[in-house]
C-alpha positions as CSV (number, residue, x, y, z in Angstrom):
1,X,9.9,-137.4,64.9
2,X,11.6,-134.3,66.9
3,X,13.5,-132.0,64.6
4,X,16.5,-130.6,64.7
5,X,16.9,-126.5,64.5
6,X,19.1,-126.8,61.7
7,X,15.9,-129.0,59.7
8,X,13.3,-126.4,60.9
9,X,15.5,-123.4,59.7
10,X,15.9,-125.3,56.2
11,X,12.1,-125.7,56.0
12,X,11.3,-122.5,56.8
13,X,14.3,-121.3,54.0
14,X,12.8,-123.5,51.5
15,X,9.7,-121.9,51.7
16,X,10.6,-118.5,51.2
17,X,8.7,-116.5,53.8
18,X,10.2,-113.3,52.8
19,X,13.1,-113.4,55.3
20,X,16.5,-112.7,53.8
21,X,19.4,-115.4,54.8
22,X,22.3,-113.3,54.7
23,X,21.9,-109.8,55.2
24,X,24.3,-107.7,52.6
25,X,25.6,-104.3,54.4
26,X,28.0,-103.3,51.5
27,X,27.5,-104.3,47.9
28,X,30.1,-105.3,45.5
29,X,28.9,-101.6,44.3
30,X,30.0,-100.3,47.1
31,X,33.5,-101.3,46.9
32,X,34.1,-97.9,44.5
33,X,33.3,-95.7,47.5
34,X,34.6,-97.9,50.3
35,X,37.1,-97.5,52.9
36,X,38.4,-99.5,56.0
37,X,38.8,-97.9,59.0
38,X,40.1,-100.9,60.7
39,X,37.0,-101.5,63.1
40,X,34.8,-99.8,61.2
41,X,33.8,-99.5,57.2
42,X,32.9,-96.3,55.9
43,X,30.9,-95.7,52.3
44,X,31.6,-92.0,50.7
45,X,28.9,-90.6,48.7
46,X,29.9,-90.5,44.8
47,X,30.3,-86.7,45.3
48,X,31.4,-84.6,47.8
49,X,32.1,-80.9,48.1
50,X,33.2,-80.9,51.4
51,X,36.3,-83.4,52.0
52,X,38.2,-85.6,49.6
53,X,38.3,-88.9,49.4
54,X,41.9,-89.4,49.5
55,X,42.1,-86.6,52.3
56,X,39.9,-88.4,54.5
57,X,42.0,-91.9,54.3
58,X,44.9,-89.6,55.1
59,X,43.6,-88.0,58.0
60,X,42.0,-91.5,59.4
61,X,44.9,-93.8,58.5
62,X,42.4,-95.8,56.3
63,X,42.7,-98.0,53.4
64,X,40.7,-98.5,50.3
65,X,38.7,-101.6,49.9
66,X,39.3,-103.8,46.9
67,X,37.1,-103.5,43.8
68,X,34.6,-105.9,44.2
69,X,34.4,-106.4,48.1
70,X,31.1,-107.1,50.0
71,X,30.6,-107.4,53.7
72,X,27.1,-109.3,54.3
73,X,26.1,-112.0,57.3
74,X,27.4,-114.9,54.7
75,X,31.3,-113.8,54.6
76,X,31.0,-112.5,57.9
77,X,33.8,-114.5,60.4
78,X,33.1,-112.7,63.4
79,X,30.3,-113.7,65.8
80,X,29.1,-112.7,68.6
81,X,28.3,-115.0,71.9
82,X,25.5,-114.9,73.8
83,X,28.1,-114.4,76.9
84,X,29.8,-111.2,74.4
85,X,26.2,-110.1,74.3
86,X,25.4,-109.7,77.6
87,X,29.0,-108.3,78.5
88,X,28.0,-105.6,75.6
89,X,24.5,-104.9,77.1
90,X,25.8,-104.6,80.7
91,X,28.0,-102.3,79.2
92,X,26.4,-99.9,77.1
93,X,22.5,-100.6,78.0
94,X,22.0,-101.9,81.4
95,X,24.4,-99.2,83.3
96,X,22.5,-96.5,81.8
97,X,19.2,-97.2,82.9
98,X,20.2,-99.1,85.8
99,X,19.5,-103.0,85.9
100,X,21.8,-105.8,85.5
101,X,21.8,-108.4,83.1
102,X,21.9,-111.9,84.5
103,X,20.4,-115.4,83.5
């Protein structure tokens, strides 16, 4: 019997080789020192002696998070392609050092 990707992956889940599903980049922890910069999150160390919190939302038009918002690979909705890979890579690696990225 051939298996499917989506079988193997479960198998391979089920028997916990170490490898975490869903990756969590900021904690519901996090939340208290969070901001949104629109395309980007930023997390502010609890203290600070050098800018504000609220002076740095100012300055970059941000917005707090809510209390208890996490950003991991589970709740993410955006994806990248394999094409929006490749577009990136042509981009930012492959023009640097000179090659193209084909098929």
């Amino acid at each position: 019997m051939t298996k499917t990707h989506s079988q193997i992956f479960d198998e391979l889940s089920q028997n916990d080789l170490g490898e975490k599903l869903h990756e969590e980049m900021i904690t519901d922890r996090d939340s208290l020192n969070t901001i949104d910069l629109g395309k980007y999150y930023a997390i502010f160390p609890s203290i600070s002696f050098m800018h504000t919190e609220e002076g740095f939302i100012t300055h970059h038009k941000a917005v707090k998070v809510p209390f208890g918002f996490k950003y991991n690979s589970g709740t993410n909705t955006q994806w990248e392609t394999i094409e929006s890979l490749r577009q990136l890579m042509a981009v930012h690696v492959a023009s640097s050092i000179g090659c193209f990225i084909d098929d």
